[in-house]
mmCIF file of the N, C-alpha and C atoms, coordinates in Angstrom:
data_MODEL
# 
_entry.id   MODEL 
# 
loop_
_atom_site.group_PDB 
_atom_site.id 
_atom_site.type_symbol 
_atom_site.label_atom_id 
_atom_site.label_alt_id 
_atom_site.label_comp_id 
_atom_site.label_asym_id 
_atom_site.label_entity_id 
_atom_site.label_seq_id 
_atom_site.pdbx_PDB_ins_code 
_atom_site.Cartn_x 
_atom_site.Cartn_y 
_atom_site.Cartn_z 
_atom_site.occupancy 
_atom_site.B_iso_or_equiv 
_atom_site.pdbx_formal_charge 
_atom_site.auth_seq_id 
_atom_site.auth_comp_id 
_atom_site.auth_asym_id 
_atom_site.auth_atom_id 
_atom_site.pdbx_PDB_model_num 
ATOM 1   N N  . UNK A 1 1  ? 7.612  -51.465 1.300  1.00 0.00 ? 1  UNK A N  1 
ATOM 2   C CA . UNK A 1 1  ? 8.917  -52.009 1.617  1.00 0.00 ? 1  UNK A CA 1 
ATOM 3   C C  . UNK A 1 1  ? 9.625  -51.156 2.671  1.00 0.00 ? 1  UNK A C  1 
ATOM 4   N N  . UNK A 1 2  ? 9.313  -49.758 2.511  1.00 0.00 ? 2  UNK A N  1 
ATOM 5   C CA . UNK A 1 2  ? 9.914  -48.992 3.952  1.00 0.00 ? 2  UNK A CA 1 
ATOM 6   C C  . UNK A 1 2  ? 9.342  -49.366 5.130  1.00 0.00 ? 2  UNK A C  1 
ATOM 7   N N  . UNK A 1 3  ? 8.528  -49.188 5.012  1.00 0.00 ? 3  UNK A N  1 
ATOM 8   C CA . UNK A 1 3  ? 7.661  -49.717 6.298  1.00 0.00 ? 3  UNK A CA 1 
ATOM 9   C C  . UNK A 1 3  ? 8.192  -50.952 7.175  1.00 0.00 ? 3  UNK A C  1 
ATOM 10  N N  . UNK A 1 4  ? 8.342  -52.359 5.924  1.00 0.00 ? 4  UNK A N  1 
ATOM 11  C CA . UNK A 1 4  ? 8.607  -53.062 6.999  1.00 0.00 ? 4  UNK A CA 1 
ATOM 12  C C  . UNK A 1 4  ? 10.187 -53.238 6.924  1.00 0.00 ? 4  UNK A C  1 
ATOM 13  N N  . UNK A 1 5  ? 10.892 -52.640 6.255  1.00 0.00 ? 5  UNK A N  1 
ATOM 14  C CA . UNK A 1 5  ? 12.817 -52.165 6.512  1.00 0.00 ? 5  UNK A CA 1 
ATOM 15  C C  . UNK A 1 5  ? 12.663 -51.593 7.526  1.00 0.00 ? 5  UNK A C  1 
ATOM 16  N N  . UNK A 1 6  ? 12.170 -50.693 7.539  1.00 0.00 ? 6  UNK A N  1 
ATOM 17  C CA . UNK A 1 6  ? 12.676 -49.499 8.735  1.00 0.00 ? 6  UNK A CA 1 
ATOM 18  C C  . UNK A 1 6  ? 11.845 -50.372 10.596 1.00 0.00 ? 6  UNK A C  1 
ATOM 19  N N  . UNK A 1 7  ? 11.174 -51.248 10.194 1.00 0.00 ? 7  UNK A N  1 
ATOM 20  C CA . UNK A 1 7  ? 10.423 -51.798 11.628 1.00 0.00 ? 7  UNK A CA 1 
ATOM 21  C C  . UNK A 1 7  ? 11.494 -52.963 11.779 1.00 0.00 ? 7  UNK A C  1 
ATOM 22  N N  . UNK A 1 8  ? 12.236 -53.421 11.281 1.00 0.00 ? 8  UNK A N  1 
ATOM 23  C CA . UNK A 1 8  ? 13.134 -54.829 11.052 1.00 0.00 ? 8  UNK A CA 1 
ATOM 24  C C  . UNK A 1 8  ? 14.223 -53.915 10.449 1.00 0.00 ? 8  UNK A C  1 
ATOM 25  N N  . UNK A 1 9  ? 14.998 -53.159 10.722 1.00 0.00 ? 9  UNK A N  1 
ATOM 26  C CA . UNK A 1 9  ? 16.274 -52.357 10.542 1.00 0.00 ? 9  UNK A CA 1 
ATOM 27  C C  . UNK A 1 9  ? 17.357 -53.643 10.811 1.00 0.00 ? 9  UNK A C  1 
ATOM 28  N N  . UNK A 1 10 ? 17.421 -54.023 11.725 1.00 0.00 ? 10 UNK A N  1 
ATOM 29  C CA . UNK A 1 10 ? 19.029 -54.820 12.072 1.00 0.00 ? 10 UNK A CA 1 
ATOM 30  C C  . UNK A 1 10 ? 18.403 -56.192 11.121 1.00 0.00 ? 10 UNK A C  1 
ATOM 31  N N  . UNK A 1 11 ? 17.187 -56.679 10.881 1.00 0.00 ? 11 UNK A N  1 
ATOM 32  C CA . UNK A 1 11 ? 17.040 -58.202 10.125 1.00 0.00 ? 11 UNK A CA 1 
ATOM 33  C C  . UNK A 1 11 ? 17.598 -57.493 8.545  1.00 0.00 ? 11 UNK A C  1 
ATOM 34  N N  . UNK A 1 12 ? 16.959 -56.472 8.627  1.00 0.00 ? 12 UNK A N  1 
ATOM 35  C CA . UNK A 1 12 ? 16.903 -56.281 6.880  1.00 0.00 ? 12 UNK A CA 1 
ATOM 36  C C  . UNK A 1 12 ? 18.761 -56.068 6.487  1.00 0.00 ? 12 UNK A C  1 
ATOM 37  N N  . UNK A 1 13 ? 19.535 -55.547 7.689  1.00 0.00 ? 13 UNK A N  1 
ATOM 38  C CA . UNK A 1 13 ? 20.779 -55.163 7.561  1.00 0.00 ? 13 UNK A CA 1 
ATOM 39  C C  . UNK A 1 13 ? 21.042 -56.835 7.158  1.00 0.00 ? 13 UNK A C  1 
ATOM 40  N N  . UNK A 1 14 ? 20.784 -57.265 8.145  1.00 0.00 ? 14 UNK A N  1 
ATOM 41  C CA . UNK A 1 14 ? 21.206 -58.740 8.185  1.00 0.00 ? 14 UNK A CA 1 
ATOM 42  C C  . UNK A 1 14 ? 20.959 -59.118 6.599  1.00 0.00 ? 14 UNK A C  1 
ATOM 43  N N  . UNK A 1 15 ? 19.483 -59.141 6.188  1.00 0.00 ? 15 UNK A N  1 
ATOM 44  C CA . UNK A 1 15 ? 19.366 -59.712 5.077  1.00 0.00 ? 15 UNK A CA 1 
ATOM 45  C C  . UNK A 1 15 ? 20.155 -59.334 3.765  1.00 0.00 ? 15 UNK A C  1 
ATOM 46  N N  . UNK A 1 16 ? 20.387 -58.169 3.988  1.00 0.00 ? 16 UNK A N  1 
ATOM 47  C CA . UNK A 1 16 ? 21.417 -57.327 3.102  1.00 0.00 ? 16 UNK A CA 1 
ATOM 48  C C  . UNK A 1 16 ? 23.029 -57.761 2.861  1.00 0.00 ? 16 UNK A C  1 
ATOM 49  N N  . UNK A 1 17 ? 23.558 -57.920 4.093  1.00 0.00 ? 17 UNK A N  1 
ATOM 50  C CA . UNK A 1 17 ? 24.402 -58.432 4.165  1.00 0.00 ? 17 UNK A CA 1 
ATOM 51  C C  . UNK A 1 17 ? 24.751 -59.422 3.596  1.00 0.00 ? 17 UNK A C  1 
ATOM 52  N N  . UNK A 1 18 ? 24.100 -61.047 4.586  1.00 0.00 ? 18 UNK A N  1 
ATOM 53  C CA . UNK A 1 18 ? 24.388 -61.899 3.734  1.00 0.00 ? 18 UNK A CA 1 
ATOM 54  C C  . UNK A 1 18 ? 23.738 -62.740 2.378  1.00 0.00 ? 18 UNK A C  1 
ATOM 55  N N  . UNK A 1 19 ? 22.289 -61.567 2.259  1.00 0.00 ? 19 UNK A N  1 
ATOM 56  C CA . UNK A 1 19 ? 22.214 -61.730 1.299  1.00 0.00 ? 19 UNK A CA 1 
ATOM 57  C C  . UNK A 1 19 ? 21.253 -63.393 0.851  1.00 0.00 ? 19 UNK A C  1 
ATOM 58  N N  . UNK A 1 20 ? 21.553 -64.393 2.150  1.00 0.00 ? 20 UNK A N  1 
ATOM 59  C CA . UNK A 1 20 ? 20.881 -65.923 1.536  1.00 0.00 ? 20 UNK A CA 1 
ATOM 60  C C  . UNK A 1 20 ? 19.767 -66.116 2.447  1.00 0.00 ? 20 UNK A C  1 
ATOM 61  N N  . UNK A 1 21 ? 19.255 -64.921 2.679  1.00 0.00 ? 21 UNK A N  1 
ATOM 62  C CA . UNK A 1 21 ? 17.150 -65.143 3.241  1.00 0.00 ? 21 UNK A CA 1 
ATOM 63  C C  . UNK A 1 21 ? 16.504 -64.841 2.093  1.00 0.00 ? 21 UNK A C  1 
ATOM 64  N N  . UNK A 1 22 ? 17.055 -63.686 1.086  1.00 0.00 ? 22 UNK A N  1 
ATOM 65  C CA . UNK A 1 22 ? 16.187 -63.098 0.356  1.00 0.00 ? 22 UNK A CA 1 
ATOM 66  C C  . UNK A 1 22 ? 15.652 -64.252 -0.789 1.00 0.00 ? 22 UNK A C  1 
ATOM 67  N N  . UNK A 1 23 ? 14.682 -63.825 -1.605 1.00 0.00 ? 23 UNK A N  1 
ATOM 68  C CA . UNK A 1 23 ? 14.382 -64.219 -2.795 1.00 0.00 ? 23 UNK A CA 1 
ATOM 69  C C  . UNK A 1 23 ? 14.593 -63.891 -3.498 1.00 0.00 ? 23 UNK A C  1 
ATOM 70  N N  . UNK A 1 24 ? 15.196 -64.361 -4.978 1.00 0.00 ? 24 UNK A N  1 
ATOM 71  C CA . UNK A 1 24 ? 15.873 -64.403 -6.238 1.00 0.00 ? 24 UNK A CA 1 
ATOM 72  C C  . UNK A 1 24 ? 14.981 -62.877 -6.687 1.00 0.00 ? 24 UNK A C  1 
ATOM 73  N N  . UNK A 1 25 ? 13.940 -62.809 -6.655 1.00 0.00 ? 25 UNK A N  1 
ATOM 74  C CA . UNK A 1 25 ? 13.334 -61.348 -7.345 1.00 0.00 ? 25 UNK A CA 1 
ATOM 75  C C  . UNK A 1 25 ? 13.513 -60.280 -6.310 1.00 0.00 ? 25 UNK A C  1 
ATOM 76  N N  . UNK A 1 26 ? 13.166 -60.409 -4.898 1.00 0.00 ? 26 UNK A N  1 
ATOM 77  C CA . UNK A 1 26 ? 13.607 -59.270 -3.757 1.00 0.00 ? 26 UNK A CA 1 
ATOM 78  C C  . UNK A 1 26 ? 15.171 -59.013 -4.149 1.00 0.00 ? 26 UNK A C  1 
ATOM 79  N N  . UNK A 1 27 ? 16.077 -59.864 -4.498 1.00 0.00 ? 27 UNK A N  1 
ATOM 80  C CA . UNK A 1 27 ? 17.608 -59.355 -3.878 1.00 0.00 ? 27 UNK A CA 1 
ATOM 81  C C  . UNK A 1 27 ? 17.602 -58.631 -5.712 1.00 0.00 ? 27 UNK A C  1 
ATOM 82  N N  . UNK A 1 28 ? 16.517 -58.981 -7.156 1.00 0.00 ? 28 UNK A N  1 
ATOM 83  C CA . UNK A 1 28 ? 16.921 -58.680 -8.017 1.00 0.00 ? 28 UNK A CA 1 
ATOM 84  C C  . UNK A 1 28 ? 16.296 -57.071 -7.744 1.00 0.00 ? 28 UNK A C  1 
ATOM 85  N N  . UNK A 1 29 ? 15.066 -56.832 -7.122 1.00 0.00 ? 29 UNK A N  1 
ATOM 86  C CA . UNK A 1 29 ? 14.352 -55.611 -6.920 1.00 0.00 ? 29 UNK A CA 1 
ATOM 87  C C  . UNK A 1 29 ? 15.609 -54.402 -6.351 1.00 0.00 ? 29 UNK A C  1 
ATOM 88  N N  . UNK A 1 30 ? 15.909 -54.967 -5.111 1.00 0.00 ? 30 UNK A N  1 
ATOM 89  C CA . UNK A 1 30 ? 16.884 -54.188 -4.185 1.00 0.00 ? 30 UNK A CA 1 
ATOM 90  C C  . UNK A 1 30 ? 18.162 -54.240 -4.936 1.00 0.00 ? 30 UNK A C  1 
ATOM 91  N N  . UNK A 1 31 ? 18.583 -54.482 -5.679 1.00 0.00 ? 31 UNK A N  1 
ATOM 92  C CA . UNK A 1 31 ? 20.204 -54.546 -5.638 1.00 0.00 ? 31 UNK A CA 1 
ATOM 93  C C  . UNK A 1 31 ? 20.433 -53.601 -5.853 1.00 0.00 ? 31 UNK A C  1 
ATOM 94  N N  . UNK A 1 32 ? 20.540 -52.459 -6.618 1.00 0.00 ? 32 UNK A N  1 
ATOM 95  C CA . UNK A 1 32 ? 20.514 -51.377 -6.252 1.00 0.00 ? 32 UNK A CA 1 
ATOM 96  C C  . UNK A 1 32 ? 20.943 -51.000 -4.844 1.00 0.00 ? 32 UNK A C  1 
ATOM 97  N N  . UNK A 1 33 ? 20.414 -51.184 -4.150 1.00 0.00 ? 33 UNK A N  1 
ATOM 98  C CA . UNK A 1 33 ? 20.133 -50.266 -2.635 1.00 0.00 ? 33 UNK A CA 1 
ATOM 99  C C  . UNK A 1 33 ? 21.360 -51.242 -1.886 1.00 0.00 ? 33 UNK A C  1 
ATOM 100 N N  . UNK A 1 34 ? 21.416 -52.778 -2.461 1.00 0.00 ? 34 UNK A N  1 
ATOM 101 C CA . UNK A 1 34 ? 22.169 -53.410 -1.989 1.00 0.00 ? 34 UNK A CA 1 
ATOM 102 C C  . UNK A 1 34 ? 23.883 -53.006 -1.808 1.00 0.00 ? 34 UNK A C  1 
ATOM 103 N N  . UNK A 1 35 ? 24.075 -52.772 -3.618 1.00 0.00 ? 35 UNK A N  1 
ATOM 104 C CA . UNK A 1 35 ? 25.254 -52.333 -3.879 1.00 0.00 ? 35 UNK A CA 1 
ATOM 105 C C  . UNK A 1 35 ? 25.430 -50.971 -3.027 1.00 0.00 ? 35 UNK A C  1 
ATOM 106 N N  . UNK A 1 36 ? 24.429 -49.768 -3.066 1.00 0.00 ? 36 UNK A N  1 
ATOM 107 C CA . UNK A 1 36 ? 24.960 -48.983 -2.481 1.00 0.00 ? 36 UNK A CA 1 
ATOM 108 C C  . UNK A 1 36 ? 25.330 -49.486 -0.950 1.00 0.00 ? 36 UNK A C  1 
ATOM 109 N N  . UNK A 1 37 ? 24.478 -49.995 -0.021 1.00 0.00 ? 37 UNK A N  1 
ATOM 110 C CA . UNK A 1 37 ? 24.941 -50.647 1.127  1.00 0.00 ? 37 UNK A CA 1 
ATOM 111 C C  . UNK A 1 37 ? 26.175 -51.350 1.344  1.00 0.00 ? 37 UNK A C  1 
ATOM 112 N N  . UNK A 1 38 ? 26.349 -52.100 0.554  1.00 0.00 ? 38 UNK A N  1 
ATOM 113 C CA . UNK A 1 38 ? 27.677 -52.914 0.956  1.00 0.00 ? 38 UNK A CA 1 
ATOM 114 C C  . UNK A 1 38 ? 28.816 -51.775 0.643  1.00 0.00 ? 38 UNK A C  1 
ATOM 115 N N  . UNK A 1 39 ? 28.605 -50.681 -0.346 1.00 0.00 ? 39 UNK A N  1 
ATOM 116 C CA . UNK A 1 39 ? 29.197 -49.932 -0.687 1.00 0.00 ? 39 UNK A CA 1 
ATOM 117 C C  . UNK A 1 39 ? 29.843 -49.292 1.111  1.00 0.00 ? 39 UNK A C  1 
ATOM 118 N N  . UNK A 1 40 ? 28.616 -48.734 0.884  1.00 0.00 ? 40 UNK A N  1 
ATOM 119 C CA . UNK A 1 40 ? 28.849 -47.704 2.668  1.00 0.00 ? 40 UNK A CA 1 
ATOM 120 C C  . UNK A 1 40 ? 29.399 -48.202 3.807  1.00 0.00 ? 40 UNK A C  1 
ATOM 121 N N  . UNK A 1 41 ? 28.999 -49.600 3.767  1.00 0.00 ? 41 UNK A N  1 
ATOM 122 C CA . UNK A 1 41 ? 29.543 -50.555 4.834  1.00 0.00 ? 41 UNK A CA 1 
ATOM 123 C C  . UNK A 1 41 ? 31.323 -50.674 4.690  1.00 0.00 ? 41 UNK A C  1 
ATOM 124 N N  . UNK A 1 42 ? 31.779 -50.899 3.371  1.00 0.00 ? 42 UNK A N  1 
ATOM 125 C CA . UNK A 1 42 ? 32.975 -50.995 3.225  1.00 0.00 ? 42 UNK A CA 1 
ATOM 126 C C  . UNK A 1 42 ? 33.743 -49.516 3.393  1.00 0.00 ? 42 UNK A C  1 
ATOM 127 N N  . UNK A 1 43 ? 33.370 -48.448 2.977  1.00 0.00 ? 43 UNK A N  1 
ATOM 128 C CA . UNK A 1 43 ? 33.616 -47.012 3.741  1.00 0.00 ? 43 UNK A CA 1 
ATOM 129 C C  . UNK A 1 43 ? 33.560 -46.627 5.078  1.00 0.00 ? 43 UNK A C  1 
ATOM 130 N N  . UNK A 1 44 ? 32.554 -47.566 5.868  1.00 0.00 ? 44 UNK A N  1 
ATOM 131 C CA . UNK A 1 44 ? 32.593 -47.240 7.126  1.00 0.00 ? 44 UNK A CA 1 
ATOM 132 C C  . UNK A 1 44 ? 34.113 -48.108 7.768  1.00 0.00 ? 44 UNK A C  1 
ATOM 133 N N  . UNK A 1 45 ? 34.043 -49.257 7.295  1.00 0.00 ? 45 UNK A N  1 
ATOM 134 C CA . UNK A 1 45 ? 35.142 -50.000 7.457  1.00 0.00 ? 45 UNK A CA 1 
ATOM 135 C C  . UNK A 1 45 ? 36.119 -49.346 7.582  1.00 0.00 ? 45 UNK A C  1 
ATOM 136 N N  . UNK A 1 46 ? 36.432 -48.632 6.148  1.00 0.00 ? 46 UNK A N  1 
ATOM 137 C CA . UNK A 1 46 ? 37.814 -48.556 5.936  1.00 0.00 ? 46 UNK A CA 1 
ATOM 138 C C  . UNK A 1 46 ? 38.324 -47.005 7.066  1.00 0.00 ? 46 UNK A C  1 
ATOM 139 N N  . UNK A 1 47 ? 36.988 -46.410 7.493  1.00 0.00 ? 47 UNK A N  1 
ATOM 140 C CA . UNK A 1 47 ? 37.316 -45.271 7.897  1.00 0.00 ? 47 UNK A CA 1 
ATOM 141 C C  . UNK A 1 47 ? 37.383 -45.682 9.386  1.00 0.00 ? 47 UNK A C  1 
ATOM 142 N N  . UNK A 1 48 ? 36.510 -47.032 10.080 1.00 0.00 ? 48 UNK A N  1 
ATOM 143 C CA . UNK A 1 48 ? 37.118 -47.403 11.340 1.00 0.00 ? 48 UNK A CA 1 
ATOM 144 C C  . UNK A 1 48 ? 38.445 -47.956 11.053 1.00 0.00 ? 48 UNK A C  1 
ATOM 145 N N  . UNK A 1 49 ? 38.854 -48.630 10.345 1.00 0.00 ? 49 UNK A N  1 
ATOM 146 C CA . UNK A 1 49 ? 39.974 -49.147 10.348 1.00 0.00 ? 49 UNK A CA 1 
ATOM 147 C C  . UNK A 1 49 ? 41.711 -48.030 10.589 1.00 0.00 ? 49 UNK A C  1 
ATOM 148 N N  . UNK A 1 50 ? 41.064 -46.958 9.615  1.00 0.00 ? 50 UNK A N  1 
ATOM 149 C CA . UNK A 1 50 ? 42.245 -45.813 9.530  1.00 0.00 ? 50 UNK A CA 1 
ATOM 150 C C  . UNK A 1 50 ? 42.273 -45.061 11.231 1.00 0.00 ? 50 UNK A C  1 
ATOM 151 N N  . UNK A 1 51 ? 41.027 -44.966 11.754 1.00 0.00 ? 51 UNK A N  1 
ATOM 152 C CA . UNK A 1 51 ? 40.841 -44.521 13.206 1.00 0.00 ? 51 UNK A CA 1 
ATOM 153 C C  . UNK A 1 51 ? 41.997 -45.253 14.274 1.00 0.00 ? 51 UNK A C  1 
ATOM 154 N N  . UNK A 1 52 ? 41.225 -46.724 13.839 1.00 0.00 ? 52 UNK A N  1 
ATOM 155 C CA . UNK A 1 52 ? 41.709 -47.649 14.929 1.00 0.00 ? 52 UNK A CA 1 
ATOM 156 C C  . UNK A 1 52 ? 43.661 -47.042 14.680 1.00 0.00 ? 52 UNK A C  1 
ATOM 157 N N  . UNK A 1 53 ? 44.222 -47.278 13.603 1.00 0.00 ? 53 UNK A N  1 
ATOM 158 C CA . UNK A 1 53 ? 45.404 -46.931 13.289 1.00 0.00 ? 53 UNK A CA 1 
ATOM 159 C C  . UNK A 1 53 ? 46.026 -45.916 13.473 1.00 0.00 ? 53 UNK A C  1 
ATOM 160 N N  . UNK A 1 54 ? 45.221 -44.579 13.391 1.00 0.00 ? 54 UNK A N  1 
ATOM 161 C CA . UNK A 1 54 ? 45.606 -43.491 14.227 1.00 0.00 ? 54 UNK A CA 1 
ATOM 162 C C  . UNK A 1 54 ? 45.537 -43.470 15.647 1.00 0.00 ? 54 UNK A C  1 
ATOM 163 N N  . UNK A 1 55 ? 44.910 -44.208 16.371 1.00 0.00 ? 55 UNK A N  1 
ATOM 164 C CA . UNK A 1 55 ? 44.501 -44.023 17.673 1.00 0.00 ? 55 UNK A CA 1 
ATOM 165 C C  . UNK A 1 55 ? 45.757 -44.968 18.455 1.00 0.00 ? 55 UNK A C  1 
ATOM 166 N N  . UNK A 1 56 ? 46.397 -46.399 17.352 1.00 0.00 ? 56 UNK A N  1 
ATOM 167 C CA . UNK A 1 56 ? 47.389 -47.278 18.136 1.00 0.00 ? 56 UNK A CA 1 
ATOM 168 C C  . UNK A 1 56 ? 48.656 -45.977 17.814 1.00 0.00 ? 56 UNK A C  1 
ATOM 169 N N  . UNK A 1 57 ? 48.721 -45.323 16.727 1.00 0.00 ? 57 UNK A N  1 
ATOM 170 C CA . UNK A 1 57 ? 49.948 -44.666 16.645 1.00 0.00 ? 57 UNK A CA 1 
ATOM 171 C C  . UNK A 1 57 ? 50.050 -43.141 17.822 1.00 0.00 ? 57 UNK A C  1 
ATOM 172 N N  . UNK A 1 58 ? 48.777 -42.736 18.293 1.00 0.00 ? 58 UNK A N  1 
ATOM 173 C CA . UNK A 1 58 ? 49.021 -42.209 18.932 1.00 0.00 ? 58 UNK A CA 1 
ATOM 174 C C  . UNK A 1 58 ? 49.247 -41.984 20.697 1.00 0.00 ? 58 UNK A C  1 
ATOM 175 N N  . UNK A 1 59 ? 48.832 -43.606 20.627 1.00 0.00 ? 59 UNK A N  1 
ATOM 176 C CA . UNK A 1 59 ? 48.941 -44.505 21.909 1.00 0.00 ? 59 UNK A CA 1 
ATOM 177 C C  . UNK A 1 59 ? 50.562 -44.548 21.953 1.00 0.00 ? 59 UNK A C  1 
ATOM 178 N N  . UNK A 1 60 ? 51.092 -44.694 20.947 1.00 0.00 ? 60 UNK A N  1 
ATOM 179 C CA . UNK A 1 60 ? 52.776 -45.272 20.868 1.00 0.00 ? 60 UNK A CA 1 
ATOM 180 C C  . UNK A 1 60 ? 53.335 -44.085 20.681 1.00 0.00 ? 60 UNK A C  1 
ATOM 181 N N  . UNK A 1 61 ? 53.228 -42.858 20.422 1.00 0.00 ? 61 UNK A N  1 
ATOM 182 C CA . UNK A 1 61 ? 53.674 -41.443 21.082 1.00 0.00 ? 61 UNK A CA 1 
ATOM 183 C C  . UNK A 1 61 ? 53.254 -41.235 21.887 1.00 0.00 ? 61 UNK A C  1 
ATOM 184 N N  . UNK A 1 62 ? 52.612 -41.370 22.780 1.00 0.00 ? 62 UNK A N  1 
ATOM 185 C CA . UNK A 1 62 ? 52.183 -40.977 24.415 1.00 0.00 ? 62 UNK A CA 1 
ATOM 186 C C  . UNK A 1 62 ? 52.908 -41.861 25.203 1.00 0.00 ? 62 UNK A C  1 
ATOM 187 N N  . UNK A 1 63 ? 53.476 -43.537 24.854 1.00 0.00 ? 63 UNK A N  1 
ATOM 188 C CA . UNK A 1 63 ? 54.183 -44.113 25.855 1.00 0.00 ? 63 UNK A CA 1 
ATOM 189 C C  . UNK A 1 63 ? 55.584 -43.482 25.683 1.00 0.00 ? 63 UNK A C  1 
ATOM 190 N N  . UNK A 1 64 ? 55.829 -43.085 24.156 1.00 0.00 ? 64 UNK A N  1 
ATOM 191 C CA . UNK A 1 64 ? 56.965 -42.675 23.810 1.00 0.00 ? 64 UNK A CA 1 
ATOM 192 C C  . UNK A 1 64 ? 57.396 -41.723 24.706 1.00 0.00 ? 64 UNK A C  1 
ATOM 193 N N  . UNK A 1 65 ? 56.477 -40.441 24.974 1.00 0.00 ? 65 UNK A N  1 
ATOM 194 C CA . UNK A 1 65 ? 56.257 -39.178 25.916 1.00 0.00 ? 65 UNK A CA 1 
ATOM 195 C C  . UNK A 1 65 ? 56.739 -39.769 27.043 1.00 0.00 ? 65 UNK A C  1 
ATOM 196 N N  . UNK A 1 66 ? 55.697 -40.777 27.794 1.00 0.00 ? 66 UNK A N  1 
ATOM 197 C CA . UNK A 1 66 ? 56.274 -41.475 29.189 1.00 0.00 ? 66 UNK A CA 1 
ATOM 198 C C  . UNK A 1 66 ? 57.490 -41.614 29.176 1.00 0.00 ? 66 UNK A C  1 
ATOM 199 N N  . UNK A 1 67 ? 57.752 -42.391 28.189 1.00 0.00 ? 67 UNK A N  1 
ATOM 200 C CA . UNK A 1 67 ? 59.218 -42.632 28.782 1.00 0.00 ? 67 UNK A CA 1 
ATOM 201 C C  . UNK A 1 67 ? 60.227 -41.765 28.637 1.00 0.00 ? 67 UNK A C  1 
ATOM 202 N N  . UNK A 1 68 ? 60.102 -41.115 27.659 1.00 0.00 ? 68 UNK A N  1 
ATOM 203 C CA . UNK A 1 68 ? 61.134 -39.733 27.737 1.00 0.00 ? 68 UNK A CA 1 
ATOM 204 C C  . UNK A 1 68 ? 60.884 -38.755 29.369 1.00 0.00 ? 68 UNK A C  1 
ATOM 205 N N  . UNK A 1 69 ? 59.652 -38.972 29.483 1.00 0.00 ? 69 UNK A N  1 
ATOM 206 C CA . UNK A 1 69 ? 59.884 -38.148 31.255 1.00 0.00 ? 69 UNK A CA 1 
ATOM 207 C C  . UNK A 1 69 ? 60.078 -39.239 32.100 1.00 0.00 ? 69 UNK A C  1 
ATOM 208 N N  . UNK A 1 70 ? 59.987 -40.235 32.008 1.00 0.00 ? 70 UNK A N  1 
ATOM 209 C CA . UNK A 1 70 ? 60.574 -40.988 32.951 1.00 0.00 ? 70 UNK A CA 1 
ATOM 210 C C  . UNK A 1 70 ? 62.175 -40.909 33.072 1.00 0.00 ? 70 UNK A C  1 
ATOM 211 N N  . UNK A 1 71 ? 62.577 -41.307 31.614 1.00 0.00 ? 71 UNK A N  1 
ATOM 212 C CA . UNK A 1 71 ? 64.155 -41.532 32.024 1.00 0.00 ? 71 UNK A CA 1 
ATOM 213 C C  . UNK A 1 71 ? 64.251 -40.054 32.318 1.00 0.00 ? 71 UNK A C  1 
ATOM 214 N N  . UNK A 1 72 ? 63.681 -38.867 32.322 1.00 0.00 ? 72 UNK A N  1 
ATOM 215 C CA . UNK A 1 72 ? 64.431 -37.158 33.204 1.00 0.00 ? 72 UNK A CA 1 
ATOM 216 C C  . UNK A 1 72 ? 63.841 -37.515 34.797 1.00 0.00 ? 72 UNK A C  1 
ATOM 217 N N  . UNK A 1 73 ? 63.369 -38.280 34.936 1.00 0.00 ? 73 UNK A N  1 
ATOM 218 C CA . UNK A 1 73 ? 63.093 -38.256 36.775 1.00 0.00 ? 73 UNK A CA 1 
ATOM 219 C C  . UNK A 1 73 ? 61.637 -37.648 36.463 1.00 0.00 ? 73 UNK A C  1 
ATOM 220 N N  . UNK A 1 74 ? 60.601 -37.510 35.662 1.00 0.00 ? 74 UNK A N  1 
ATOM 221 C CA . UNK A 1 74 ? 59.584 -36.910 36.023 1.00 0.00 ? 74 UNK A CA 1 
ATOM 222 C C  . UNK A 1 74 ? 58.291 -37.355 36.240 1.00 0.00 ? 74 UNK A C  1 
ATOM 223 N N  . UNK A 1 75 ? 58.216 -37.473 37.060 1.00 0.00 ? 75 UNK A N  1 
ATOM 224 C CA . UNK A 1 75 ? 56.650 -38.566 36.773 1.00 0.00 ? 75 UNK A CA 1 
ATOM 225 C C  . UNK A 1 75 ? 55.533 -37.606 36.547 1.00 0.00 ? 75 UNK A C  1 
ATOM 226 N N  . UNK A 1 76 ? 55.014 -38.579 35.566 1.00 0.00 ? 76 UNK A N  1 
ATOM 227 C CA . UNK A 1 76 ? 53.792 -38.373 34.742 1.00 0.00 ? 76 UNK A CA 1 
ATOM 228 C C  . UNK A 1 76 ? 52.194 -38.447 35.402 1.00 0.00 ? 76 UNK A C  1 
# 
């Protein structure tokens, strides 16, 4: 089963995911590996998601910056 996961990496993600290629005994074999996956997937999520949110808030203190040297005459 490593063998052909790891040669088919993005199908098997795929199959993992949604889950409706597999067969009733493959998805009962893997679930395990499944749960941990969807697990990690939703951690990766949540940790792009907190990024993306730090990165707009620190976009909106840097225009903030601009414009505080703008209105002193300073260009940036």
């Amino acid at each position: 089963m490593n063998v052909v996961s790891e040669a088919n990496i993005s199908l098997f993600k795929k199959m993992i995911q949604e889950g409706d290629q597999m067969c009733e005994e493959l998805k009962e074999m893997l679930a395990p590996e499944i749960v941990e996956f969807k697990i990690l997937l939703a951690k990766q999520n949540a940790e792009l998601a907190d990024n993306a949110a730090k990165l707009a808030d620190k976009d909106a203190e840097i225009q903030k910056l601009k414009k505080m040297l703008a209105d002193a005459g300073i260009k940036a």
